[in-house]
N, C-alpha and C positions, 0 to 999 in steps of 0.2 A: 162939744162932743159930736161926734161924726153921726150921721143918720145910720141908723141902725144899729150901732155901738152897745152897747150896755156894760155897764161899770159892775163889775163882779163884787161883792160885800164880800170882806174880812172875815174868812173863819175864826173860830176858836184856835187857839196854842193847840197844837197837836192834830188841828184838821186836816183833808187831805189837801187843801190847799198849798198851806204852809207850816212849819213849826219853827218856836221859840230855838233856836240855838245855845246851846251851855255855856258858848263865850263871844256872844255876840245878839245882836238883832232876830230878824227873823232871815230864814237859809230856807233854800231849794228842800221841796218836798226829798223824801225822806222814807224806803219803808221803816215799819219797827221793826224793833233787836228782834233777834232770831228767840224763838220761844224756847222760855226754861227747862220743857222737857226733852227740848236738842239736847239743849247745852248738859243738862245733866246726864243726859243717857252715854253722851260722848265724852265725859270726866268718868262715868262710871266704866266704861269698855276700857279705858286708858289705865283706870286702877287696877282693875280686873288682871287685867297683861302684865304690871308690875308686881303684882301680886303672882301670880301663874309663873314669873321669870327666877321669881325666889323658890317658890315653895315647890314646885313641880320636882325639880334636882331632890330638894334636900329631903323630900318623902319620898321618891323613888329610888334615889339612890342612883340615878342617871346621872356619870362622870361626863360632862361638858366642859372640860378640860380647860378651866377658868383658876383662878387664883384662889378666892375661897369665896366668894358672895356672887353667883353669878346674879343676875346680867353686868352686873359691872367688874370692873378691874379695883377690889377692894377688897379689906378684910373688917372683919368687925371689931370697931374698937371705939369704945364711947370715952369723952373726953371731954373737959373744960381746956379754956386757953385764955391767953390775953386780947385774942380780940372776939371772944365771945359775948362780953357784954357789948363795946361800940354795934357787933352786929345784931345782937337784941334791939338794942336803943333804934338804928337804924330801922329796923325791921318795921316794929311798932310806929315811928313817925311816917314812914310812909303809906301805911294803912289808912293814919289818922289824915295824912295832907296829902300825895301824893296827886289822885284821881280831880283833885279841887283844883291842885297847883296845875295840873298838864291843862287843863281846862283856859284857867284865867290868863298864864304867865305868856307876854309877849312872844312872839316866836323864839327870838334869839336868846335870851334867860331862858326859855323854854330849854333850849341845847345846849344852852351851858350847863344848866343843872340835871340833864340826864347825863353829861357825861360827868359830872363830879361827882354825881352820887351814887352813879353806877360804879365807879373808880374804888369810892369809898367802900359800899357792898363789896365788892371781891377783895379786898384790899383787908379787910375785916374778917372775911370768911376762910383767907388763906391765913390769917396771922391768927387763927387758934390754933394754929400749931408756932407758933412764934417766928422769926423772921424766916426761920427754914422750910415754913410752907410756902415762901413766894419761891425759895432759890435754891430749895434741896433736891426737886423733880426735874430739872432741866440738867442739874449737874450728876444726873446717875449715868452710868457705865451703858444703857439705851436708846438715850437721845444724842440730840446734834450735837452739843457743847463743848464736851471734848476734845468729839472729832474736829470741830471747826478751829481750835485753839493750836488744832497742828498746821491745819492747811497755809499754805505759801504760794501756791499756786493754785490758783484757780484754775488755767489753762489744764495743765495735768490733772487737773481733779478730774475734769471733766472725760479727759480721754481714758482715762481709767475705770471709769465709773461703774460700767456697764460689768467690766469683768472681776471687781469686785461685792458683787449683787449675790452671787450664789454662796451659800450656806459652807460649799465644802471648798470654795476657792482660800488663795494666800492671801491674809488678813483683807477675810470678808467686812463687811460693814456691819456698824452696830445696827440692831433690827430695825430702830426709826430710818437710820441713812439707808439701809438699804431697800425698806418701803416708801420711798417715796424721790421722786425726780430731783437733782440738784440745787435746784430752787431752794428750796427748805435748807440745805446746809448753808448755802452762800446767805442764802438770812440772817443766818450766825457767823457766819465767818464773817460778816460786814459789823455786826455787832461788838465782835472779837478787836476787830480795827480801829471802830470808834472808843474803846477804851470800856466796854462793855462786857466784857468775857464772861464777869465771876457770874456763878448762879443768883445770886442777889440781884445784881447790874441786869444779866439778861432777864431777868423773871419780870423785874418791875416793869422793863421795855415792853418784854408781850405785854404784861396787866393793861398798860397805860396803850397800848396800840388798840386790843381788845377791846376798851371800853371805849373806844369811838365806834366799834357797830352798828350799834345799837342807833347813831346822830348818820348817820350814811343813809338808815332804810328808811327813819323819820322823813330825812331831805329827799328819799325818793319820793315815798308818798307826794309829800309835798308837790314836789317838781309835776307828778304823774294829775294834781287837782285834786287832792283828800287828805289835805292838809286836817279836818276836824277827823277822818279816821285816825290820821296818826296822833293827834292828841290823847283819842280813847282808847288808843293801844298801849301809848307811851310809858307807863307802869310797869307793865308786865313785859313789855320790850326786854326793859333795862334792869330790870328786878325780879331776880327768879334763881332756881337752881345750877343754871347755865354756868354761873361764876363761879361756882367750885373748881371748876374745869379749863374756865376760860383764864383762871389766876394764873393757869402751871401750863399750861398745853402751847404746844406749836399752831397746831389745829383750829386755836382760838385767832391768829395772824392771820391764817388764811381766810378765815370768815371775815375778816376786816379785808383783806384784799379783795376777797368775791364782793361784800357790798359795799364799796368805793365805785370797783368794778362798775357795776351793776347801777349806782346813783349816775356816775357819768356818762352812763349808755342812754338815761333818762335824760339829763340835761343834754344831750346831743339830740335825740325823736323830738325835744320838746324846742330846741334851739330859733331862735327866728332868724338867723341869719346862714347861708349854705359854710362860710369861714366858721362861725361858733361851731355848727354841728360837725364839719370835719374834725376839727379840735378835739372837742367834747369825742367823739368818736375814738377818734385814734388815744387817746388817753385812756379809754375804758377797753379797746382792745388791748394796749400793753399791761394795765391792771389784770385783765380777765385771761390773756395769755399766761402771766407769772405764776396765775393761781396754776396753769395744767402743769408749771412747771416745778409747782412744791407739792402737788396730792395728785394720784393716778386718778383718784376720784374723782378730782373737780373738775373732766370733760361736759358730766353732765350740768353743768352749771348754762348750758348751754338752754337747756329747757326754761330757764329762769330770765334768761336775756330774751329769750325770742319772746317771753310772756310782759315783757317792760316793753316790746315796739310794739305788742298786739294789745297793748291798754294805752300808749301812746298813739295809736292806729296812725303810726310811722315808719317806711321801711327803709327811709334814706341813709341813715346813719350805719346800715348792718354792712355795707360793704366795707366801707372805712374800717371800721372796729373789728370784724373780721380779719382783713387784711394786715391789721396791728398785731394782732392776735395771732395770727399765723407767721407772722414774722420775731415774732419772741420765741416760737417752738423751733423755727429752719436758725434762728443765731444760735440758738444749745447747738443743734446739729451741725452747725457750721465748725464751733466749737471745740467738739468731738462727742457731744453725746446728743442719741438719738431718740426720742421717746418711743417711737415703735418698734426701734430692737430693744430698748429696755425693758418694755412691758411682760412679753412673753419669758425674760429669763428672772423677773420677778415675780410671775404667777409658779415657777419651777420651785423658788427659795420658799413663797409661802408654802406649798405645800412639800417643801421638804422640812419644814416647821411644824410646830404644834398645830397647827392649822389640820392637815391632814386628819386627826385624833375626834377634831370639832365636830360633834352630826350637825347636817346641816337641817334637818329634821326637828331641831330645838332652837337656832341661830333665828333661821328665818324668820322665827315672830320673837326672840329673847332680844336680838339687835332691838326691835321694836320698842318693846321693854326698855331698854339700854335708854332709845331715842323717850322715852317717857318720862325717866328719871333725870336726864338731863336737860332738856325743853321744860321738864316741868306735868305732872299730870294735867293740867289746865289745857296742855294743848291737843287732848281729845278732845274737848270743847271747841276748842279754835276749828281744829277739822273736820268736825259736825257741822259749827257755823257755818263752813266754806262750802260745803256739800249740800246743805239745805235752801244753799243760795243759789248753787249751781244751774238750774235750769230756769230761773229770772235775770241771771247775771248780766246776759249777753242788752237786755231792754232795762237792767235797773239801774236806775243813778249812777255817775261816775266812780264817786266813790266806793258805794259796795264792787261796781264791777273792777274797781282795782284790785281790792282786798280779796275780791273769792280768783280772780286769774292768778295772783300773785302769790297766794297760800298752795292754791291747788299745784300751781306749777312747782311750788317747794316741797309737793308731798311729791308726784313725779318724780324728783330728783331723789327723793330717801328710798321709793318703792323698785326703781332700777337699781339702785347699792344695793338694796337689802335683796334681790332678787339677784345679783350678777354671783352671789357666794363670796364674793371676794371682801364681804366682812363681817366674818363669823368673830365676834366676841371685842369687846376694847374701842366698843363703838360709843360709848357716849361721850367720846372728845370728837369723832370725825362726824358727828350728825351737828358741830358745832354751825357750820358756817349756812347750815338751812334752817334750824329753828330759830333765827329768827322774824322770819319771812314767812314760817308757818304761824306764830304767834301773832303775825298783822291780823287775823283774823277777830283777833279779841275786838276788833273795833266793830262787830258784829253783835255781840251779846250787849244785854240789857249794863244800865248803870250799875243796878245792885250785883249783880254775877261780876259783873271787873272787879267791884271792891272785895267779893267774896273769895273771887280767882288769884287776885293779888295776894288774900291772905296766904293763900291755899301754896301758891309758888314759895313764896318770903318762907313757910314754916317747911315745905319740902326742903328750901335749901340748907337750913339750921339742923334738920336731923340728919342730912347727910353729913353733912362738912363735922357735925360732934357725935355721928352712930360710927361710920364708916371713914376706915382710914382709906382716902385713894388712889390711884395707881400715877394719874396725873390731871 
C-alpha cells in the first residue's frame, strides 16, 4: 500500500458507498427510489384528471363534441369475450413473475420475452372482441386500408395529395389520409403488395410491429449505460393499457418507427468508430424523417432526439441523421408532395371539421386525460418521479440522469401537441409513440410501487378493453 493510502472498509448493503444490485454483485452508488409521497400524489393528480375528463361533460352538460365517453373515442359497452380469460391469466402471471423475471433473465431472453408477451397482452386484449378486434378498425370507411387497396401509383398519389386534403374538394380523403403526410398510407399500400391488405392480415402486422417498442427504448437505455433502469422499468414498459390501442391503430407504427428511430440515434452518439456512427446516424435520420412523413405531429420528436446526444453528451452523429432526415422530407417533395404546403391546407380541413365545434377550454387538459388513460394512470407517478429528480439530474448517476432527461424531454413533446390546439379529442392513439419514454421513469420509483403500478396498469387495461368499446 502506497504511503499515505488508506484502504476504505465495506459498507453495509444499501450504504452510501455502495449497494447490493437485484441482478448482480455490488453496482455504482445509487440514490434511492423517489419517495412514496411523489409517487402517490402524482397517480393521485393523474386519476383526478381521468376522473374530471369523464365526469365534468356528463354533470354539466358541456357538449365536447366526442362520440359518447369523452376523453376518449368510445362508447360504453361492458363485455366478455374469448380472449378475456388468456388476458386475465396473462395479467395475474405477470404481477406474480414479471418484476423478478426483468431482474434475473439474461439481457437477450430478457427481449425475447418482452416482445412475446407484450404480443400476447395485446393480442389477448383485442381478441375479446374476437378476431374482429384485430382486423375490424383498420378496415372502416376512416382509415388507410381502403384507400391503400386502390392505389397503383404511388407517383400520382402523391402529386395529388395535397388537393385532395380539403373537406369540400373532388373525392377528398378519408379523415385519417387526409390527417396525416403520405407516409401512413404508402404503409399500407406496401402492405396491400406484400399480400397483406385484409383487415386481419394488416392488424396483426401493426400488432406484431407495435410490440417491438417497447425492445427499441429498452435497447436505448441500454446503449445510453442504464441498462438496470431498463430492467425496473421493463414491466410497465410492455404491460399496460397502451395495447388496447396499439392492437388497432396506425399510430401505434409510428411509435415503433420514432423509437427504432431514436435507439439508432443512440448507437450512432455512442458508436466507437467515425464509419459506425455515420451508419448509425444516417439510419435513424431516415427512420425519424418517415416518422414527419406519416404524423404532422412527429416534427416534435425532435425534442427527444436532441435529449438522447445530450445524455450521450455527443453531438457528432446530429448532422448526419439530420441530413438523412431532411432528405426523406425534400424526396416527398421531389415527388410531388410538399409538407409545408400540406400543412396549412390541413389545419383549413381540420377545422372545417368537427374540430371547429371542440372548446378548446376542456381539450387542453381532456387530451391529457386521454394521455392518462392510455399511458396508463401510473404515469403520473412516472412524471412526479422525473420532476423530483429534476434539479439532481444534471450531478446524479448516469442512469437516473437518462431516465429524468429522457421522460422530461417526452412530456415536452405531449405539452407542445397539447398546447398547439391541433389535437382536441381522439388522442389516446396519437400520445402513442411518447408514452413510452414517459413510463421509463418507472425505473425511479421504489420496488414495492412497480409491482403495485404494474397491478394498477394490467387492471386499467382489462376495464377498458371489457367497459368501453373503442374507436381504434
Amino acid at each position: 500500500m502506497r504511503a499515505g493510502s488508506r484502504r476504505r472498509a465495506p459498507g453495509p448493503a444499501g450504504s452510501p458507498q455502495q449497494r447490493p444490485s437485484s441482478h448482480g454483485p455490488l453496482v455504482a452508488d445509487e440514490p434511492p427510489p423517489v419517495s412514496s409521497r411523489v409517487a402517490a400524489a402524482g397517480l393521485a393528480v393523474a386519476l383526478v384528471v381521468m376522473a374530471a375528463g369523464i365526469l365534468v361533460p356528463a354533470l354539466t352538460g358541456w357538449d365536447v363534441h366526442v362520440r359518447s365517453f369523452p376523453p376518449l373515442h368510445a362508447q360504453w359497452m361492458p363485455r366478455l369475450g374469448p380472449g378475456t380469460v388468456p388476458a386475465v391469466l396473462l395479467a395475474v402471471a405477470a404481477v406474480v413473475a414479471a418484476p423478478r423475471l426483468a431482474q434475473r433473465l439474461r439481457w437477450g431472453p430478457l427481449l425475447g420475452l418482452a416482445f412475446g408477451y407484450g404480443l400476447a397482452w395485446m393480442l389477448a386484449l383485442a381478441t375479446v372482441d374476437g378476431l374482429g378486434g384485430i382486423g375490424h378498425i383498420l378496415d372502416t370507411s376512416y382509415e388507410y386500408l381502403r384507400t391503400a387497396r386502390s392505389v397503383t401509383d404511388p407517383i400520382a398519389l402523391l402529386h395529388e395529395y395535397v388537393s385532395r386534403i380539403p373537406l369540400h374538394s373532388t373525392h377528398h380523403w378519408p379523415v385519417h389520409v387526409a390527417g396525416h403526410p403520405p407516409g401512413a398510407l404508402l404503409f399500407f399500400v406496401a402492405l396491400v403488395h406484400l399480400g397483406l391488405g385484409s383487415g386481419l392480415a394488416a392488424g396483426t402486422a401493426v400488432t406484431v410491429i407495435a410490440a417491438t417498442t417497447p425492445l427499441a427504448v429498452l435497447l436505448t437505455l441500454k446503449v445510453l449505460g442504464a441498462e438496470r433502469a431498463a430492467r425496473r422499468a421493463a414491466p410497465i414498459l410492455v404491460l399496460g393499457p397502451a395495447a388496447v390501442w396499439m392492437a388497432v391503430s396506425a399510430d401505434a407504427v409510428f411509435g415503433a418507427f420514432a423509437a427504432w428511430g431514436l435507439c439508432l440515434l443512440a448507437l450512432a452518439a455512442r458508436a466507437s468508430t467515425r464509419r459506425a456512427m455515420a451508419g448509425w446516424a444516417v439510419a435513424s435520420g431516415l427512420a425519424l424523417g418517415y416518422c414527419v412523413m406519416m404524423s404532422y405531429g412527429l416534427p416534435v420528436l425532435g425534442i427527444l432526439a436532441l435529449a438522447v446526444l445530450v445524455v450521450a453528451r455527443s453531438w457528432r452523429a446530429l448532422p448526419w441523421a439530420a441530413g438523412a432526415a431532411l432528405a426523406v422530407v425534400l424526396a416527398f417533395a421531389a415527388g410531388g408532395f410538399a409538407w409545408w404546403e400540406a400543412y396549412p391546407v390541413l389545419v383549413r380541413r381540420y377545422y372545417d371539421g368537427v374540430q371547429r365545434n371542440r372548446p378548446y377550454s376542456y381539450w387542453v387538459w381532456g387530451d391529457l386525460a386521454a394521455l392518462c388513460f392510455s399511458a396508463g394512470p401510473v404515469v403520473g407517478a412516472t412524471v412526479a418521479a422525473a420532476f423530483s429528480r429534476l434539479r439532481t439530474a444534471v450531478r446524479a448517476p448516469s442512469q437516473t440522469r437518462t431516465v429524468v432527461l429522457l421522460a422530461l424531454a417526452a412530456l415536452g413533446c405531449v405539452v407542445v401537441a397539447d398546447l398547439s390546439g391541433m389535437s382536441k379529442a381522439e388522442v389516446e392513439r396519437i400520445w402513442l409513440p411518447f408514452e413510452p419514454w414517459l413510463l421509463i421513469a418507472a425505473a425511479l420509483l421504489s420496488a414495492r410501487w412497480r409491482r403495485a403500478g404494474l397491478a394498477i396498469q394490467l387492471t386499467t387495461a382489462l376495464l377498458v378493453q371489457h367497459l368501453l368499446l373503442t374507436g381504434w
